[in-house]
N, C-alpha and C positions, 0 to 999 in steps of 0.2 A: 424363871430359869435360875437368877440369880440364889432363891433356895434351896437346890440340888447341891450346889456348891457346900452346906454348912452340915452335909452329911460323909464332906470326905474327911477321913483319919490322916491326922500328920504322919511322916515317915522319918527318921532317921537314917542316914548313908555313913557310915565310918569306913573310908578304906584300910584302916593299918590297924593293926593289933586288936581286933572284934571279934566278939563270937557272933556266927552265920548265924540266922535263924531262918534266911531262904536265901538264894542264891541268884543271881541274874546269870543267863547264859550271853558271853557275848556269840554271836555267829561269824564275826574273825576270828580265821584261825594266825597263829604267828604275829599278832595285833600291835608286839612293839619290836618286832624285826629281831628278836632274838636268837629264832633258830635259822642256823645258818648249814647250808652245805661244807665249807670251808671258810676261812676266813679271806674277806675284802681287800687284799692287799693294794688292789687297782679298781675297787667301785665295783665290784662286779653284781649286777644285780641281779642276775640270774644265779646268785649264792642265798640268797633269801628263800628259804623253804614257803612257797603255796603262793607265793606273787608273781605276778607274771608283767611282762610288757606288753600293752598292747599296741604300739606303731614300732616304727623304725627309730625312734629317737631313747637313746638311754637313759633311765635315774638310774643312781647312784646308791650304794648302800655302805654306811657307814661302820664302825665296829671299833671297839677299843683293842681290838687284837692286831689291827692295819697299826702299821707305820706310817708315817708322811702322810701324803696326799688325801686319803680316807679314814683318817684315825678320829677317834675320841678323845679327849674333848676337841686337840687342835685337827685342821686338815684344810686342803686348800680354799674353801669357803669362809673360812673365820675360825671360829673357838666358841665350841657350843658340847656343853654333857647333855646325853641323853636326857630323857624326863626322867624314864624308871628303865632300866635294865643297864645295855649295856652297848646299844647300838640303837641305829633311827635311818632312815631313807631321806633322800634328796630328789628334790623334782625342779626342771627350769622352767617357771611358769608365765613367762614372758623375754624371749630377747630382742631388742630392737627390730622394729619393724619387720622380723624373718618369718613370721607365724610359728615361728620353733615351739613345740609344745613336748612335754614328759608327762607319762601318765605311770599311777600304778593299777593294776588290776590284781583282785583275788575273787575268787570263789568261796562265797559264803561254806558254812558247814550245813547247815537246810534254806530249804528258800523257803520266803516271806508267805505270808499269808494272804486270801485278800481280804481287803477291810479293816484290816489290824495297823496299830502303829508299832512303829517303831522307832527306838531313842536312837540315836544317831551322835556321834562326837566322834573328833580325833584331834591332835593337838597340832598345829602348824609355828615355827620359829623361823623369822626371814631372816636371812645370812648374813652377816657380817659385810662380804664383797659386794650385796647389791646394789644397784644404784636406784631402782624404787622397788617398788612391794605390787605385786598383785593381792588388792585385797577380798577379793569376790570369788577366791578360791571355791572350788564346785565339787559335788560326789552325785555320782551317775548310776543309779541302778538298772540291771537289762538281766534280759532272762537266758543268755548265754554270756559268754564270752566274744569280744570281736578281735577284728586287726584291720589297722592299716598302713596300707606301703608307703607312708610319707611319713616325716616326723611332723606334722599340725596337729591340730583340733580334728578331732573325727566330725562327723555331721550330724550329733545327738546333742538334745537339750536337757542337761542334768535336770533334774527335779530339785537336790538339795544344795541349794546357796547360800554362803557366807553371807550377812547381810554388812558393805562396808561402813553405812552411817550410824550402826550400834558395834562395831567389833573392827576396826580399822588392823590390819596385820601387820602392821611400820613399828611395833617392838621388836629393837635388836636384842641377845641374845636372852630371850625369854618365850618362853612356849605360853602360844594363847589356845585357849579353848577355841573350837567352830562345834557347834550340838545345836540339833533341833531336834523335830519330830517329821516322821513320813509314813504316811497312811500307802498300804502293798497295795495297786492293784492285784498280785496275785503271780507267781508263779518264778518271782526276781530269784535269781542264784547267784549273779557277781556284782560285784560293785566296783566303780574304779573312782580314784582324786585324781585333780589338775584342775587346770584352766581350758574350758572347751568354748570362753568366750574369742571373740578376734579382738583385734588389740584394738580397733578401735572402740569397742564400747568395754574394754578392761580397763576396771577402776582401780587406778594407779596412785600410789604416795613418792612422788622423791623424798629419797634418804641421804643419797651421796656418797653411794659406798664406791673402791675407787676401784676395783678390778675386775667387777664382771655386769657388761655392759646390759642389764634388766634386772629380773627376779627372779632368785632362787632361795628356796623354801624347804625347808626339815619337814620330816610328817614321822609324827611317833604315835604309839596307844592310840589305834584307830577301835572304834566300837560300834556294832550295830544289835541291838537286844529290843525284843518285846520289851512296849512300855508295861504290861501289864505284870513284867515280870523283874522289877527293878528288884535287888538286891537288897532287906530290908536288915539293919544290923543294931547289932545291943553291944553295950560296955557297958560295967555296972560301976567300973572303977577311973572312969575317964569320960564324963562330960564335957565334950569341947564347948557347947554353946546354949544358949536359951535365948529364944526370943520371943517377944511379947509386945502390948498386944495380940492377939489372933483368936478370933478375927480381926481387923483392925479398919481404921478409918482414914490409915494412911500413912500416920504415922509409927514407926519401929523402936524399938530398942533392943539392943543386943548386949548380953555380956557374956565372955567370954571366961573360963573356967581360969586363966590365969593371961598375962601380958604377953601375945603374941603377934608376928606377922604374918600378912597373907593376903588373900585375895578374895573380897564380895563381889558376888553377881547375881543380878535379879533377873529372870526368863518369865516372859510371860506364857500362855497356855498351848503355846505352840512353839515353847520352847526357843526362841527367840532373843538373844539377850538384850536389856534394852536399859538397864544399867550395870555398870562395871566400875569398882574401885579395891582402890591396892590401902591396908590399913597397916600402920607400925605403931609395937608397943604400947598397945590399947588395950584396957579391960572391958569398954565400953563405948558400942556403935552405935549413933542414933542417924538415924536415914528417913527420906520421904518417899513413900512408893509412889513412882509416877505411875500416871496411865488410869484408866476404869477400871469401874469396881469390879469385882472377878477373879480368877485363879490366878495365882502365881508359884513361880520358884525363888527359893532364895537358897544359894549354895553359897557356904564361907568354907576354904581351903587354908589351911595353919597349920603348923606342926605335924605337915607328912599326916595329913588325917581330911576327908571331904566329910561335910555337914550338909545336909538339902533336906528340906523343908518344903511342905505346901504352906501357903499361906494365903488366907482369904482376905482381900479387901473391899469390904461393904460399900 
């Protein structure tokens, strides 16, 4: 098995300033809350074009065009700027003992294949006011849309979960990746985030934030795309990185086209992440892959640019 693997071709990922030489389609549409009906002056989240709520309980949507309460970067949650654009959504993913739950829902642009996978990420930043974090933040695929009349957890068991003991969500004002992979059974059209766990098996951090008694959670640039069809990009003029070995025996070396800061993360074959570190003003990374031998990812983010890599560990 292990030599199927030394027949895949590394990839490069550049998001900013690349020439395309094929394109990933994400199947969100509005994917970092950009387009808006009007502006959010009051959360309004039925101002978010193609999302929808599915119970009785409201998220929220933010925008740099609100004053007060829902603005960008301040508002009543904390002080947080977007990832990319110019607005992001809020969801309460835990209050004290109430089951209160906030969901977002959209409708794919096609739905899923079956037997196909698909990449999966969106970005989650837990608020300033929290007093802990739900970290096991979830995304639910169904083959319609639903509703229900209570603000809780609906009665579905997501398929895609944050894992908390490689990706804990308890960074304050900083947006973490959540990405896997999800194999369609076949016929999925929407998808929604939240929390559809009950609080007691919700894996919680105390943080001690001091005015909003649980967690509450930003969600920006949500993505769902065929892996088969990741976005493959060239610079001719901008190397961000090389790394080497690869194959390797474990251990890496990385250097970096000039001294930057950012963020490595290593994902295993199921997209998983299963190490994560934050690098300053370094030309050069030397890391241990954990884990067996077999596929990996390694994505380094620096300079408003993503790098992602296969990499084979014999």
């Amino acid at each position: 098995m292990r030599s199927i693997f030394y027949h895949i071709i590394l990839f490069l990922v550049l998001s900013v300033g690349a020439k395309s030489i094929s394109v990933a389609q994400n199947l969100v549409p509005n994917p970092s809350f950009e387009d808006t009906v009007q502006c959010p002056q009051n959360g309004e989240w039925w101002f978010m074009s193609s999302w929808d709520n599915p119970n009785t309980a409201n998220p929220d949507l933010f925008h740099e065009c609100a004053t007060g309460n829902y603005g960008v970067p301040s508002n009543m949650f904390g002080i947080q700027n977007a990832r990319t654009g110019k607005g992001y959504a809020g969801i309460s993913t835990l209050i004290d003992g109430s089951g209160w739950r906030e969901f977002l829902q959209i409708e794919l642009t096609s739905s899923l294949n079956a037997g196909a996978s698909y990449c999966v990420e969106f970005y989650v930043c837990t608020s300033d006011s929290s007093t802990y974090v739900s970290n096991d933040i979830q995304l639910f695929f169904s083959n319609a849309n639903f509703w229900g009349s209570a603000p809780i957890a609906p009665p579905y068991i997501p398929q895609f979960v944050n894992n908390p003991s490689t990706n804990p969500l308890s960074s304050l004002n900083q947006w973490q990746l959540v990405s896997g992979t999800y194999i369609a059974t076949g016929g999925e059209s929407h998808i929604t985030i939240g929390n559809f766990f009950s609080d007691a098996i919700t894996n919680t951090t105390w943080i001690g934030g001091s005015t909003w008694a649980g967690s509450y959670q930003f969600i920006d640039d949500v993505r769902v795309q065929s892996c088969s069809t990741i976005g493959v990009w060239e610079n001719s003029e901008h190397k961000l990185v090389n790394i080497h070995p690869n194959p390797t025996s474990g251990q890496l070396y990385i250097t970096l086209n000039k001294a930057s800061t950012g963020v490595l993360c290593v994902r295993n074959y199921l997209g998983q992440i299963i190490q994560q570190e934050e690098f300053n003003n370094t030309q050069g990374l030397d890391i241990s892959l954990n884990g067996p031998s077999g596929l990996y990812f390694l994505q380094i983010e620096c300079d408003g640019k993503v790098t992602t890599k296969k990499i084979l560990k014999e």
